[in-house]
C-alpha positions as CSV (number, residue, x, y, z in Angstrom):
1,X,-46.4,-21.2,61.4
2,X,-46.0,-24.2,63.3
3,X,-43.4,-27.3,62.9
4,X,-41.2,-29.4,64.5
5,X,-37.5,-28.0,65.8
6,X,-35.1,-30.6,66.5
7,X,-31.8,-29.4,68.3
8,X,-28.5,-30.7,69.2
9,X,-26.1,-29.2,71.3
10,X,-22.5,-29.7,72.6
11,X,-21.2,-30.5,76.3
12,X,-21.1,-26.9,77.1
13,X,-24.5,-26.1,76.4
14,X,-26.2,-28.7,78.4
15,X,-26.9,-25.6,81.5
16,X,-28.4,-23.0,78.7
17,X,-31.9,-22.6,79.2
18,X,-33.4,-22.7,75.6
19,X,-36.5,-23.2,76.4
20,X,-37.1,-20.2,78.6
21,X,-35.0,-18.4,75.4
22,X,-37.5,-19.3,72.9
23,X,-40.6,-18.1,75.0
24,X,-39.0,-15.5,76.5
25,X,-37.2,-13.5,73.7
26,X,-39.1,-14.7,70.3
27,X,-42.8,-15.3,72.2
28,X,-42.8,-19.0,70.6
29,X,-45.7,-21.6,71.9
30,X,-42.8,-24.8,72.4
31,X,-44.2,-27.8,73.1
32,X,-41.5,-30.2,74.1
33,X,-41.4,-33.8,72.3
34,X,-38.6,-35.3,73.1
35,X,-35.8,-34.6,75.3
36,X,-32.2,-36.4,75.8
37,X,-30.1,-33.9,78.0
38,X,-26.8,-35.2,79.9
39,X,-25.3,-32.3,82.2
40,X,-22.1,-31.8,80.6
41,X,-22.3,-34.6,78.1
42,X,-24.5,-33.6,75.2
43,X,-28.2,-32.4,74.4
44,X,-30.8,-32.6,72.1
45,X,-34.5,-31.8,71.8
46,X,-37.6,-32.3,69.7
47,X,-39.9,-29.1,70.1
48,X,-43.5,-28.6,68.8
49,X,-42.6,-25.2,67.8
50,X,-45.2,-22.5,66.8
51,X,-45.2,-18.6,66.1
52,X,-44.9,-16.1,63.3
53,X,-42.5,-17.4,60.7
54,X,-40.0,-14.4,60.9
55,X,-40.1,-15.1,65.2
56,X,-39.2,-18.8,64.1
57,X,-36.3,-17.4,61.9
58,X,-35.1,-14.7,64.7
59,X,-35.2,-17.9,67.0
60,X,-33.2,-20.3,64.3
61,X,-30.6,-17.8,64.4
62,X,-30.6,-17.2,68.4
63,X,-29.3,-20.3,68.6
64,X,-27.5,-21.2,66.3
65,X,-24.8,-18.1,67.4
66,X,-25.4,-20.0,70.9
67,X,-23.3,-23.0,69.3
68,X,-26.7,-25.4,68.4
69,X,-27.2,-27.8,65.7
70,X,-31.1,-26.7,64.4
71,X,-33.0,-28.2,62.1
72,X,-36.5,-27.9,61.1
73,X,-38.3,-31.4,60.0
74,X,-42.0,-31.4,58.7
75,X,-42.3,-35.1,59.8
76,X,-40.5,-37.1,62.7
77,X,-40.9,-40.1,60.3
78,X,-40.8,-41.2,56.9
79,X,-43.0,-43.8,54.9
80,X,-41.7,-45.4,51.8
81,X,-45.4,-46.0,49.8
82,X,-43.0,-48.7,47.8
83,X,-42.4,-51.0,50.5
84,X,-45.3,-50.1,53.0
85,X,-47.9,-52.9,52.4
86,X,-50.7,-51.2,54.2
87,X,-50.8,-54.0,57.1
88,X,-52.0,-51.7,59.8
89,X,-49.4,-53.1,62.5
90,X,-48.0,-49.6,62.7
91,X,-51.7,-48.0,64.0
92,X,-51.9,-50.6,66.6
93,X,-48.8,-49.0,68.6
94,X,-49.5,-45.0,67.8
95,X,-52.0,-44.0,70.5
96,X,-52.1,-40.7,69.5
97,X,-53.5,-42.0,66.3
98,X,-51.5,-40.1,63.6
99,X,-50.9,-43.5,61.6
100,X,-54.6,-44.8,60.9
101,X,-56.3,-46.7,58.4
102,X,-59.7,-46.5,57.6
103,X,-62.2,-47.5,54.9
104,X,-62.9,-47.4,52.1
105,X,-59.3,-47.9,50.7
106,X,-58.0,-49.5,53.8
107,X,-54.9,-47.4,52.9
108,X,-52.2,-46.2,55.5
109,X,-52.4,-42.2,56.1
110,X,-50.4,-40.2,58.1
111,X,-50.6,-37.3,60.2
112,X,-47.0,-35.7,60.6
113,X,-48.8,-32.7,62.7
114,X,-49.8,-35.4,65.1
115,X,-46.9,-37.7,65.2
116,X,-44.7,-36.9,68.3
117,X,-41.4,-38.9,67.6
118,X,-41.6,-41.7,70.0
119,X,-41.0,-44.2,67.2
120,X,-42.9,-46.8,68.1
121,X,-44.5,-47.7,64.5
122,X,-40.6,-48.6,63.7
123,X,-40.0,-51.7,64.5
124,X,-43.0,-53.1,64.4
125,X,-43.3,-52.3,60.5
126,X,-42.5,-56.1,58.6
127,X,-41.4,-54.7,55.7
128,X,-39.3,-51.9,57.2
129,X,-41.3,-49.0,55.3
130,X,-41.1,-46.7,58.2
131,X,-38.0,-44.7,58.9
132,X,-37.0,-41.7,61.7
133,X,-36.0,-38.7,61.0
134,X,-35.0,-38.0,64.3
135,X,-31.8,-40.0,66.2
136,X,-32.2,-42.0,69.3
137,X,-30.1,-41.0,71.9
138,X,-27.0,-43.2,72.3
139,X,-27.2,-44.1,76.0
C-alpha cells in the first residue's frame, strides 16, 4: 500500500523521533514531503508513506497512543471539475508534472501519487478550482 500520512503533533512531541519509529518498528519506506517542526512549539509532517497495509495500521496506532493527530489523504489537493476551466496555468508551476494537460481533449488530469504538497498550482488557479488538503504552517 502506499499513500500520503499527514501528522500533527503537540508542543511536547516536537523531540520524538517519528521518523526513525516508523522505519524502525513497522519497516515503512517514508518519504518525507513536507515538514513544519518548532522545538517546543508544534509539529507536523507530510510523509510519502509505503508498506503492507496492516504495518500502516500498526503504525497509525503507534502514534496516535504517542499523542499525534494522523490522518491519511489520497490527494494533497482537490480539483473542483465545476469551476476548473482547464486553462493550464496550474501545469506551468508543478515541475514534478502531476497537473498536465495534453491532447487530444486538452483537459486537466491529475496525478495525486505525484503531487507532493507544495501548493503551488493554488494561487495561480483564476477561478479558484484548486484547493489543499493539507494546512500551511502558521509562521
Amino acid at each position: 500500500m502506499k499513500t500520503k500520512m499527514y501528522m500533527t503533533f503537540p508542543a511536547t512531541l516536537t523531540n520524538t523521533p517519528v521518523t526513525y519509529e516508523l522505519i524502525k518498528r513497522f519497516d515503512l519506506k517514508l518519504n518525507i514531503l513536507k515538514a513544519n517542526i518548532d522545538f517546543n512549539l508544534m509539529g507536523s509532517l507530510l510523509y510519502d508513506i509505503e508498506g503492507p497495509s496492516k504495518s500502516i495500521s500498526e503504525a497509525i496506532e503507534y502514534l496516535q497512543n504517542l499523542g499525534l493527530n494522523v490522518d491519511l489523504i489520497p490527494s494533497v489537493i482537490t480539483i473542483d471539475e465545476n469551476r476548473c476551466t482547464d486553462c493550464g496555468l496550474c501545469t506551468s508551476v508543478c515541475g514534478i508534472k502531476a497537473l498536465t494537460i495534453a491532447a487530444p481533449d486538452w483537459k486537466l488530469n491529475f496525478d495525486p501519487a505525484k503531487c507532493v504538497g507544495c501548493n503551488h498550482c493554488i494561487p495561480v488557479c483564476p477561478s479558484r478550482a484548486i484547493s489543499g488538503l493539507v494546512p500551511e504552517p502558521v509562521l
